[in-house]
C-alpha positions in Angstrom: -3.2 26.6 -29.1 -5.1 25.0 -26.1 -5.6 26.9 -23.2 -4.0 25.8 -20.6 -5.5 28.8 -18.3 -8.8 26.8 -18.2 -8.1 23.9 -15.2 -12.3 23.5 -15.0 -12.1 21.2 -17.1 -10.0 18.9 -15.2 -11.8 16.8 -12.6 -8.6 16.0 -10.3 -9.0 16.0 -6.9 -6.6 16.1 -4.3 -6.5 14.9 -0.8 -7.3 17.7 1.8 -4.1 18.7 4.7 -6.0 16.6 7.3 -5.7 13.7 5.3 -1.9 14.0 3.8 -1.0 14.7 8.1 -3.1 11.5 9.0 -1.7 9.2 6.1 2.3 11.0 7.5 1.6 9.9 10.8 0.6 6.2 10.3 3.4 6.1 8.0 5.8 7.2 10.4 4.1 5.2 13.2 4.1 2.0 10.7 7.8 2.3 9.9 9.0 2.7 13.7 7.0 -0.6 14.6 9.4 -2.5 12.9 12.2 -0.8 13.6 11.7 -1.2 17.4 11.1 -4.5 17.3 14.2 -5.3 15.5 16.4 -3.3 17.3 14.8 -4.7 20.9 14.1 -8.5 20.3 10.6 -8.7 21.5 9.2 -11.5 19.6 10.9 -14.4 18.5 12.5 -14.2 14.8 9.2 -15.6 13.0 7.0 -13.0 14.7 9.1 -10.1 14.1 9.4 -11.2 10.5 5.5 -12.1 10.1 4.9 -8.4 12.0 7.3 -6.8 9.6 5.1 -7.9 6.6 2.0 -7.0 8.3 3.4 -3.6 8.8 4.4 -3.3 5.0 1.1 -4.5 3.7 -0.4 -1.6 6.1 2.4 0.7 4.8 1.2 -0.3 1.2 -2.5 0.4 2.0 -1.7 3.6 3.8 0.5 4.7 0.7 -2.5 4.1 -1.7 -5.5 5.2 -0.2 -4.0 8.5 1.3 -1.4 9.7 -1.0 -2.1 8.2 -4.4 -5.7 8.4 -3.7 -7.4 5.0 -4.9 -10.9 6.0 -3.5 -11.0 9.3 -5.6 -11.8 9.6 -9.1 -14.6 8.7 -12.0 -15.2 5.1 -11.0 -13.2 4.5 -7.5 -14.5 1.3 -6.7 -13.1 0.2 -10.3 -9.8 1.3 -9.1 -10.0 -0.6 -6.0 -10.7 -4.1 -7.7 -8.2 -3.9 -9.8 -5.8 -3.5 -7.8 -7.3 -6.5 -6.1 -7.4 -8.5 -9.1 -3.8 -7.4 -10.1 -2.4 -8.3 -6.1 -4.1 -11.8 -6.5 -2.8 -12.6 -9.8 0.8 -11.0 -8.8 0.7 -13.3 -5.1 -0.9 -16.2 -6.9 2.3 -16.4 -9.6 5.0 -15.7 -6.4 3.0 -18.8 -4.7 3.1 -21.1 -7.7 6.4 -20.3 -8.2 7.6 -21.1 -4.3 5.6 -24.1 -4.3 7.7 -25.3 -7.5 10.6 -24.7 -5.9 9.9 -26.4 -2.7 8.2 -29.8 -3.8 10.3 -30.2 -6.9 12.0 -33.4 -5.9 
């Protein structure tokens, strides 16, 4: 039987309180932009939309560097381009695709 007593051997590592409270807050903060500025029309529609995407992609940053912790492990800056590589090839098929859609005439 292994022994599961023995966590040593493990090399996790988890964020410290400061950090989960910091990623909560810009969370929070990043998810009431939008929400104001849909609920009070500030902006015309194309800004609010364009500042409701820049708010998600900082949502999506936020989410991975502070709670699923992107920066930590073996080889972080592996981690890190890959997810680069993998959001280019993922935005580069969406474009392709809307570009075929627009100008196929």
């Amino acid at each position: 039987m292994a022994n599961h007593g023995n966590h040593s051997s493990h090399a996790e590592s988890h964020g410290s309180l400061k950090s989960y409270v910091i990623g909560f807050i810009l969370s929070i903060v990043l998810t009431v932009i939008p929400l104001v500025l849909v609920m009070n029309p500030l902006f015309s529609k194309t800004a609010t939309y364009i500042t409701i995407m820049i708010m998600a992609i900082l949502q999506f940053v936020v989410q991975l560097f502070f709670f699923m912790h992107i920066r930590e492990g073996e080889k972080p800056r592996w981690n890190v381009q890959t997810l680069i590589l993998g959001l280019f090839i993922v935005l580069t098929i969406i474009g392709g695709s809307i570009w075929i859609m627009a100008f196929n005439v």
